[in-house]
N, C-alpha and C positions, 0 to 999 in steps of 0.2 A: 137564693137557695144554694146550698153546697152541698156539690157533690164527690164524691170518690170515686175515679176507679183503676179497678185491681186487676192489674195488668196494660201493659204500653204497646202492645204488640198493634199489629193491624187495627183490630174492630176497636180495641182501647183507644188507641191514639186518636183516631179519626170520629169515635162518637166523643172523648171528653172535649176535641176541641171545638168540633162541634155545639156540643152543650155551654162550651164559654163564650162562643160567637152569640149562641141564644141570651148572654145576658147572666148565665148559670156562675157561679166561684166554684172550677174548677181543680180538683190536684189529682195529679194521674199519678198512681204508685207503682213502681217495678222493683223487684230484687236486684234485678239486675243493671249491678252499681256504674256498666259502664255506659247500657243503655241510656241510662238515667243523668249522667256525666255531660253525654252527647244534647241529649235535647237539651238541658241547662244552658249548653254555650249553643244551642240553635241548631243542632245536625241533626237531619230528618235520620232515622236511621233504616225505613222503608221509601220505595218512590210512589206516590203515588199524588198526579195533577193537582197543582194548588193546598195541597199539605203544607208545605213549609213557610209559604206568607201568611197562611190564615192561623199556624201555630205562631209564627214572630208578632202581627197584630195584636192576638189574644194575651202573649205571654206579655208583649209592652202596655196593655191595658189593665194588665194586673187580676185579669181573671182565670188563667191558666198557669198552673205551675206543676212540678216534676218532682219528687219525693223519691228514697228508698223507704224512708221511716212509717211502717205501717200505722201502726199504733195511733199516731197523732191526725194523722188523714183520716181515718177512721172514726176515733172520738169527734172530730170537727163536723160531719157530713149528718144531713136529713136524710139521704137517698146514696146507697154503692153500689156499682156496681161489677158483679165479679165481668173478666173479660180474658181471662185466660186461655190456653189451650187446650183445647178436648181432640190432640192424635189420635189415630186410630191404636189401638195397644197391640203392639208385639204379640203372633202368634195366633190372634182370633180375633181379631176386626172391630171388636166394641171401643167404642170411645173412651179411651184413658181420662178419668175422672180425677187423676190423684190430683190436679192442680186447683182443682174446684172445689173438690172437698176440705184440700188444705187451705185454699180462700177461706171458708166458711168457718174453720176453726177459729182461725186466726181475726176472725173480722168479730167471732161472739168472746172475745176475750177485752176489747174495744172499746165493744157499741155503749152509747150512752142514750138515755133518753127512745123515744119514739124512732124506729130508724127502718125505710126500707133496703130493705136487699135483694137484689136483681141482677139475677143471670142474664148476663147477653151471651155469654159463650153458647154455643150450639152443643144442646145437651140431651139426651135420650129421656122420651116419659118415667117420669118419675125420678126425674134429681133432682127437682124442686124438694120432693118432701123425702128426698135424703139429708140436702143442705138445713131444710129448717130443723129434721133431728140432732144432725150435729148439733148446731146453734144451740138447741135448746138443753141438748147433753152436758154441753160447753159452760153454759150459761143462762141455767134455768130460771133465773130473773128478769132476762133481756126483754124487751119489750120493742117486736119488730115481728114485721111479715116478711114472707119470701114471693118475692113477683118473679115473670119469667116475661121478658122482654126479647124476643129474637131480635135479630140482627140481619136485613135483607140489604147487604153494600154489596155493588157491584165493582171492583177491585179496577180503576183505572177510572169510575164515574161515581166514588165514593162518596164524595162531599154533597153532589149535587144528590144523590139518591139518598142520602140523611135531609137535604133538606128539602128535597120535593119528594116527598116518597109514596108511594102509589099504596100504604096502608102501613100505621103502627100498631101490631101485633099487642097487646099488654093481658098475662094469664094472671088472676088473681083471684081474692076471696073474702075482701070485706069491701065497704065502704069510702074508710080511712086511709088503706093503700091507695084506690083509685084517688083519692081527692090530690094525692100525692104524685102520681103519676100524671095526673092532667097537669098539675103544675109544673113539671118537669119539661109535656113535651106543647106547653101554652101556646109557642110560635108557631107553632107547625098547626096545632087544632084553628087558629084564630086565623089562618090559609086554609083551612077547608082540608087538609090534608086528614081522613077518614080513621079514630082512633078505634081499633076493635078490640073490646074487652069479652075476653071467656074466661074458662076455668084453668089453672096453672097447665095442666097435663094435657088440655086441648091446644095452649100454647106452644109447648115442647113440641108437641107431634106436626102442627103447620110449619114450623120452620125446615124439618125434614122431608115432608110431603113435599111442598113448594121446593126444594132443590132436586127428590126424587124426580119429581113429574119432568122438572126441564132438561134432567139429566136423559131422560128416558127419551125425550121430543129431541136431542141432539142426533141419541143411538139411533131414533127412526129414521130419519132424514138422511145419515151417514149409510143406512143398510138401502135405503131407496135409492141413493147414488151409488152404491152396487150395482143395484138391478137396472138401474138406470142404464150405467154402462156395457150392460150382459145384451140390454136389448135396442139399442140405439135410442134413448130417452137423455133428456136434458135437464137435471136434477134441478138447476135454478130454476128453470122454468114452472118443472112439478112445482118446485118451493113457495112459486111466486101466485100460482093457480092455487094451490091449497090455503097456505097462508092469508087469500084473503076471503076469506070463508072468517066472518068473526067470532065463529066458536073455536078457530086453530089457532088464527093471529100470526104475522108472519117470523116474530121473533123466536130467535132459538132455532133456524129453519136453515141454518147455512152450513153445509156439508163440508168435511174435512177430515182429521186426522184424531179426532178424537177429544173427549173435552178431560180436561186436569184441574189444577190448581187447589188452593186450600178446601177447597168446600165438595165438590159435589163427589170426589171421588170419596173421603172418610164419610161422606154422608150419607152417600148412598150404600156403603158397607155397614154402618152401626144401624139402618132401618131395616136392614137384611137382618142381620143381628138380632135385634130389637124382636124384631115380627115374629123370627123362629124359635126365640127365650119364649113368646109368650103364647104358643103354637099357634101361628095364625101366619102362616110363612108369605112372603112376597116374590112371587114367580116371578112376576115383570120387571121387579126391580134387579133381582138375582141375573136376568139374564143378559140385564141392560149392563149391572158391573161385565159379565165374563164376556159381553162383545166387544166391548169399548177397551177392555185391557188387551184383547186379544188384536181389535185394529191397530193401535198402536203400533206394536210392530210390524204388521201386516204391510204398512205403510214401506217398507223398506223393499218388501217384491216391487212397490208401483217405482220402484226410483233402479232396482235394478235391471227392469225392463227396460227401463227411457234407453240404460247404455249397454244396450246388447245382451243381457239376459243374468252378467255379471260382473258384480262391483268390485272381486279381489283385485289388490294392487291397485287400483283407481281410485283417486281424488275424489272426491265429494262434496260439496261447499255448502255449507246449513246454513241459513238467513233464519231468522229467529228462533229464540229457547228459551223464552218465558208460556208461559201454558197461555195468555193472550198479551194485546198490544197493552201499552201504558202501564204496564209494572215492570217488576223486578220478580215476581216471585215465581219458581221454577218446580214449585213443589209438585209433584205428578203431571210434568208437562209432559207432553209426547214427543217433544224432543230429546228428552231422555232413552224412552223407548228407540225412538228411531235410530239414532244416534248409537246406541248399545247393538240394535239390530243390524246394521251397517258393519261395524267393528267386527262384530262375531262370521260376519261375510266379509272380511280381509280388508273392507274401504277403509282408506285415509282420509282420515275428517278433520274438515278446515272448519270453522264455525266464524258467527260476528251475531250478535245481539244489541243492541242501544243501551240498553238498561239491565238487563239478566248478566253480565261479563262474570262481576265480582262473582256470583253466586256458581255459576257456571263451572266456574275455575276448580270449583270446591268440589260440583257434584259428576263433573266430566274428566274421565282420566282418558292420559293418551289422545289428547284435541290439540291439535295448535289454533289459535283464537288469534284474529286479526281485529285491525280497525275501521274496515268498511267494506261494503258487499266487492270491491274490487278488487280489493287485495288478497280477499279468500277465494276468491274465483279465478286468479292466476294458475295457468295449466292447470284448470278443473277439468272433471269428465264430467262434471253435471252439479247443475245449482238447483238446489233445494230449498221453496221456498215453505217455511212449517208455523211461522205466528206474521199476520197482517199487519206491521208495524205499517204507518202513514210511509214511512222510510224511504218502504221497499216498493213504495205504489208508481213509480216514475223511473224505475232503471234506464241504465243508460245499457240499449242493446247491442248499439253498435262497438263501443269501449266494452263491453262483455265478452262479445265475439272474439275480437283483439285479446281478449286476456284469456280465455279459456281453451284448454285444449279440445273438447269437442263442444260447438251448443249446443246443450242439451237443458233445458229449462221446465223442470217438474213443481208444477205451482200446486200444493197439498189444501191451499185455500181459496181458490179458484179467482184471483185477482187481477189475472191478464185475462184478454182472449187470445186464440191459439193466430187469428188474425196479426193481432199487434205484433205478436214476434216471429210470425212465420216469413216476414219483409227482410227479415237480420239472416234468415237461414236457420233458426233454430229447433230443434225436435223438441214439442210440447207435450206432456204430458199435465192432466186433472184430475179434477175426481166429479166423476158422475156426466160426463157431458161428451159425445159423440165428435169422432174425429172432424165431421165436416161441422159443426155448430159452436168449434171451442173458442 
């Protein structure tokens, strides 16, 4: 079978090469001639575990390939899919559509023959049956349905959660798509991997729901290691009593600084959105955005307590700034916030990332950026630790000591105990756990 899709970004990259691993004759199209440049001569141009062999395999096998030229990707393919960007739009929180919509034109100017077409980008109920009016507006001859296939990758365990995945989503409305779509995801059904078919609009709404709920199950846990803290309670603990309760489940259960990245923050604002267009408003989601943006910075009191109450003129040292471990992407991490929050209170911010640098550089003004936790922590008043890179799990505390002007060691994702560094002399502060239990 061949397939299309439209757009190289994250979920594009990673489900077309995926689909070529399955066996599928893949060509992933992007506008963007330089993106497109890159992966040709083999540059991943996102990080993400085993990406870049399993695109050099596919691409030497001859079943993956890289395109600007829509037109002809398009006529070639049984099944496309769009895979674009859906931002949040400027001004009012709904998911900016124009790149989906403009997919949709462009792919009903194309299409040849029988052809499905499949949203994977994350898109509010009812762009399905905006994309099939275009189409049909476009090209009232076409002969094609519109499916809505979400996209549930977890950004650093991509690969493995495309091909073991705990349920594929597929919204549709005849026969003939489905026959289509099973063929599509055959390796995955023929593992037992559980294919759930509903209506387009039932599928749009699960892919938000499912990011809402977990977004919500982070803010909980983050407000109970508050309270945690207020009354001498040990948040892991809670985490670990509740979570195994099998209607909670322990994942999603780890207290911290607040969740980012591509997805759950514009997700959980265009369901806001969503819910209030259609007056059926969502309280819980509503409140779960204005906690989580407001921890964020909140996080910068628990760092200017560690050194006395205040960070002006003092060094600061940030160990990670991707919104979690094993990427690159920075987009609504809370290291931004925090980092912003610091600054606007006089500290001098050192930074080091693995993988988030490049990006960093771009979205971080007024940082000096080093190349390893030690060299940022020279004459520090306090290290900051804000994304769980494997990295950071092994410091050397004695060579910290040595290098910083006071230890002070603020772990924002609770990956020491206050035991392990308290042998070096350091002042430890957490989140959610009792000075004598840290």
């Amino acid at each position: 079978m061949i397939i299309s899709v439209i757009g190289s970004g994250y979920v594009g990259l990673v489900s077309g090469t995926c689909f070529a691993d399955f066996g599928h004759e893949v060509i992933c199209v992007d506008k963007a001639e330089e993106k497109i440049e890159k992966l040709i001569n083999g540059q991943i141009p996102i990080y993400e575990p085993g990406l870049e062999e399993l695109v050099a395999s596919n691409v030497k096998a001859g079943r993956l390939s890289f395109t600007t030229e829509f037109s002809d990707a398009v006529r070639k393919a049984s099944v496309i899919f769009i895979a674009v960007g859906t931002p949040s739009r400027r001004g009012d929180g709904h998911a900016d559509l124009s790149y989906v919509y403009a997919a949709a034109e462009e792919i009903a100017q194309s299409i040849e023959g029988f052809t499905v077409i499949v949203t994977k980008s994350t898109v509010p109920v009812g762009t399905g049956d905006e994309v099939e009016r275009i189409i049909r507006n476009t090209n009232p001859d076409a002969d094609f349905e519109v499916v809505s296939n979400p996209e549930f990758l977890r950004e650093g365990a991509a690969i493995s959660d495309f091909k073991r995945p705990d349920r594929i989503v597929v919204g549709l409305s005849s026969d003939r798509a489905k026959v289509v779509m099973t063929e599509v995801y055959r390796p995955l059904y023929l593992n037992q991997s559980p294919l759930v078919f509903t209506s387009r609009r039932t599928s749009e709404l699960i892919k938000y729901a499912g990011n809402a709920f977990l977004a919500m199950k982070i803010t909980f846990i983050n407000e109970i290691a508050d309270l945690s803290e207020a009354v001498g309670a040990n948040v892991q603990d809670v985490a670990r009593g509740i979570g195994l309760d099998k209607r909670i489940g322990s994942k999603f259960l780890n207290a911290g600084p607040g969740y980012g990245g591509s997805c759950f923050p514009k997700d959980t604002l265009a369901l806001v959105k969503t819910a209030q267009d259609n007056s059926s408003p969502m309280r819980l989601i509503e409140t779960t955005c204005s906690i989580n943006d407001q921890r964020k910075r909140s996080m910068s009191k628990k760092v200017a307590a560690a050194v006395g109450g205040d960070v002006r003129g003092k060094k600061i040292a940030i160990l990670g700034l991707t919104f979690k471990p094993n990427t690159d992407d920075m987009r609504d991490s809370p290291a931004l916030s925090i980092v912003q929050a610091l600054q606007d209170k006089g500290a001098d911010i050192h930074a080091y990332d693995p993988e988030g640098m490049d990006a960093a550089v771009e979205l971080m003004k007024d940082v000096t950026f080093g190349t390893n936790a030690y060299e940022i922590s020279k004459d520090a008043h306090a290290l900051v630790i804000v994304t769980e890179w494997d990295a950071f799990r092994a410091l050397d505390f004695k060579r910290l000591k040595d290098e910083m002007a006071t230890p002070v060691l603020v772990d924002l994702r609770n990956i020491y105990g206050r035991d392990e560094v308290a042998k070096y002399d350091f002042t430890y502060a957490c989140i959610g756990r009792p000075d004598e239990e840290g």
